[in-house]
N, C-alpha and C positions, 0 to 999 in steps of 0.2 A: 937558603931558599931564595929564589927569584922573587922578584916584584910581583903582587894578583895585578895582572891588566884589567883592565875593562874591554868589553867586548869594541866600543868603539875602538882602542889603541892594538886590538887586533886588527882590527879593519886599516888602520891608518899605517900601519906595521906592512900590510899588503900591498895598499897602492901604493906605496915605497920602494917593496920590493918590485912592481912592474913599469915605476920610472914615475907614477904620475903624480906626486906628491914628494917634493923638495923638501928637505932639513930648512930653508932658509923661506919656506912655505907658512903665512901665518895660518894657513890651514887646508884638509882637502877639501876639492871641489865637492857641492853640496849633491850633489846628482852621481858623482861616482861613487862618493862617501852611501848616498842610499843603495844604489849595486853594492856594493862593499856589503854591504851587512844585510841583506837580504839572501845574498850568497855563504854567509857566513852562518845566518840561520839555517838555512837547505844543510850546511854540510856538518854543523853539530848534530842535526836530525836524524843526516845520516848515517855520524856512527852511532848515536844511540840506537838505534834501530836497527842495525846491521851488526854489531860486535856486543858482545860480555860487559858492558860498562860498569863495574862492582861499585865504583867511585861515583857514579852519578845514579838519580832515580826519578824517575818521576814525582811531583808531588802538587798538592791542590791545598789553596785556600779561601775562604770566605772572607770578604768584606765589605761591609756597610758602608756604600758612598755617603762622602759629607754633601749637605747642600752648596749649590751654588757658589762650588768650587773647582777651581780650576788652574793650573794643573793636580793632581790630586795623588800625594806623594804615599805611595801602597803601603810600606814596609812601616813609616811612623803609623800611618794611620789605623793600619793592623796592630798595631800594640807588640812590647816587648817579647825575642824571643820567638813568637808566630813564625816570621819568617828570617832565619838566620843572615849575619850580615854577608853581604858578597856572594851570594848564593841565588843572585836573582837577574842573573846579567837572559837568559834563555827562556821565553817564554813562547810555550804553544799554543792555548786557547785562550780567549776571553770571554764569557758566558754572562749575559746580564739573568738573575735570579728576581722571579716576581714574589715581592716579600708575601703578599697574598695567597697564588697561588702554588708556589714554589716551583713555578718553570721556568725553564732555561731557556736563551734566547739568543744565541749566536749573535758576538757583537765582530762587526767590519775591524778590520785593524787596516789601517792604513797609513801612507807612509808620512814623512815630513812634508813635501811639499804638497801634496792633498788636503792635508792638515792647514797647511798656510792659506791654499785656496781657497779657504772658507772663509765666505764674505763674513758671514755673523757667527763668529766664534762663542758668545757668550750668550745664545738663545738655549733657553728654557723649554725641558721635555723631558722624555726616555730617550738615553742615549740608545744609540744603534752603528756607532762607531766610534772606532779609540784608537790615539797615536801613541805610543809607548816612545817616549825618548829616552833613548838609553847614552848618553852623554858619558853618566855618573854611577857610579856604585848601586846605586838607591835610583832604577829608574823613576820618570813622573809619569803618570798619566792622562792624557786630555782628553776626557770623554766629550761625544756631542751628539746630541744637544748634552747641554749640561745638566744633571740633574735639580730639581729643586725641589725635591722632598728629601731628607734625610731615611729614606726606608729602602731605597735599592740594594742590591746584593753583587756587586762584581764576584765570579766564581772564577778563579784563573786558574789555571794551569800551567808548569814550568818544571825547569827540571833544576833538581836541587842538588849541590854539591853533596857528598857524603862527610858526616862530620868526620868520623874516624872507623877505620875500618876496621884494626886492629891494633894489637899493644904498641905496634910500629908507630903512632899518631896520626893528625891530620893531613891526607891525602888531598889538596884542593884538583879541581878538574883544571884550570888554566894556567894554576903554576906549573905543573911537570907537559901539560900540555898544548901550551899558547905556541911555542915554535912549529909544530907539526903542525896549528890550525893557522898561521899565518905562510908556511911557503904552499899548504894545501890551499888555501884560498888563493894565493897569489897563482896558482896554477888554473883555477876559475876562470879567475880577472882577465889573466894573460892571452887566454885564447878564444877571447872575441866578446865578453862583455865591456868591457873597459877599454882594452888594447891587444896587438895580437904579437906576443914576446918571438921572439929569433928562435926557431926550434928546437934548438940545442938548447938554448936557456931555461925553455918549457919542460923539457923533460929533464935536465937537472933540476928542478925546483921540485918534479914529482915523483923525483928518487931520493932527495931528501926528505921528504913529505912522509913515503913510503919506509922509508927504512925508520926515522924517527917512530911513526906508528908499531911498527913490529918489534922495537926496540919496548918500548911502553908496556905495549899487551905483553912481548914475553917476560917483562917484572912485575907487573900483573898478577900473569898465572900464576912464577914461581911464589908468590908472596900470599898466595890464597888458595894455593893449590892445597886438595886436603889428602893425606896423606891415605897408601894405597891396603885399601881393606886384603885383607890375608886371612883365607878360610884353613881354619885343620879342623884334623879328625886324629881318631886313634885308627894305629891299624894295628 
């Protein structure tokens, strides 16, 4: 089995493949590196949303912001087991939870450099926006304003790997599928966010893309497909 990447080293796997990020690069550019992975969110959405995913699910958890903390790392703070490891690189929503009321309260996600833009990172409130760095394994969080009651409720949303789907073992979503989400992304990138690739190049990368996809789904189906009900009778 393949290396679990991280969602960034898909991103950085992409601008590689459309030139703009060297091997001999101490890193990508911070500004393509956020395309990169805003484009790489839109396109896991996509096939969740669009195809059979059996492997991946939606999933939801609560939890209790620490005070006057920050970045505010989810998966420890959530306690063992909650939320399985490597299974957190994908998140949809962020909802702040009024521990009083119990209402939800749409929190801004916004990007890194928005995040950096803030003059006073460390003021004290109800947050109403969060930057998810997802760098690592175990994203961080940086809410802001920073909470400073230990009673808030972050309610997130994400989608979660499936542990195991059958006697076959665990199915991760990025190891059998990180190569199809890196020349599909690079396909993104290629034609006018980042850079605009040689168009032969362009669509070699999106028949790669493609056929890897239908490759997937059809070992998918075969391996989940339930076998075909067969009516009798007497005659």
């Amino acid at each position: 089995m393949s290396e679990l990447f991280t969602a960034k080293k898909i991103a950085e796997f992409a601008l590689r493949r459309v030139g703009t990020y060297a091997v001999h690069d101490t890193g990508a550019d911070p500004d393509e590196f956020s395309v990169a992975m805003d484009h790489l969110d839109m396109l896991v959405a996509e096939v969740v949303a669009t195809e059979d995913c059996q492997w991946l699910y939606q999933a939801a958890v609560n939890v209790t912001l620490p005070a006057n903390t920050t970045p505010v790392d989810i998966v420890n703070v959530a306690g063992t087991g909650l939320i399985p490891a490597n299974s957190f690189q994908f998140i949809k929503e962020i909802w702040l939870r009024d521990p009083t009321t119990l209402k939800d309260s749409y929190l801004n996600r916004i990007s890194r450099a928005a995040y950096e833009a803030i003059d006073n990172k460390s003021l004290g409130g109800i947050p109403t926006h969060v930057f998810v760095d997802r760098t690592e394994f175990n994203p961080k969080f940086y809410f802001w304003p920073v909470p400073t009651v230990a009673t808030w409720i972050a309610h997130i949303v994400f989608y979660k790997y499936e542990d195991e789907l059958s006697n076959t073992g665990p199915h991760g979503f990025p190891e059998s599928w990180q190569r199809f989400l890196t020349y599909a992304l690079a396909v993104d990138l290629g034609t006018g966010p980042i850079v605009h690739l040689e168009p032969n190049r362009a669509r070699e990368y999106e028949r790669i893309a493609n056929q890897s996809k239908l490759r997937l789904f059809a070992i998918q189906n075969r391996e989940h497909r339930k076998p075909r009900m067969v009516a009798y009778r007497d005659f």
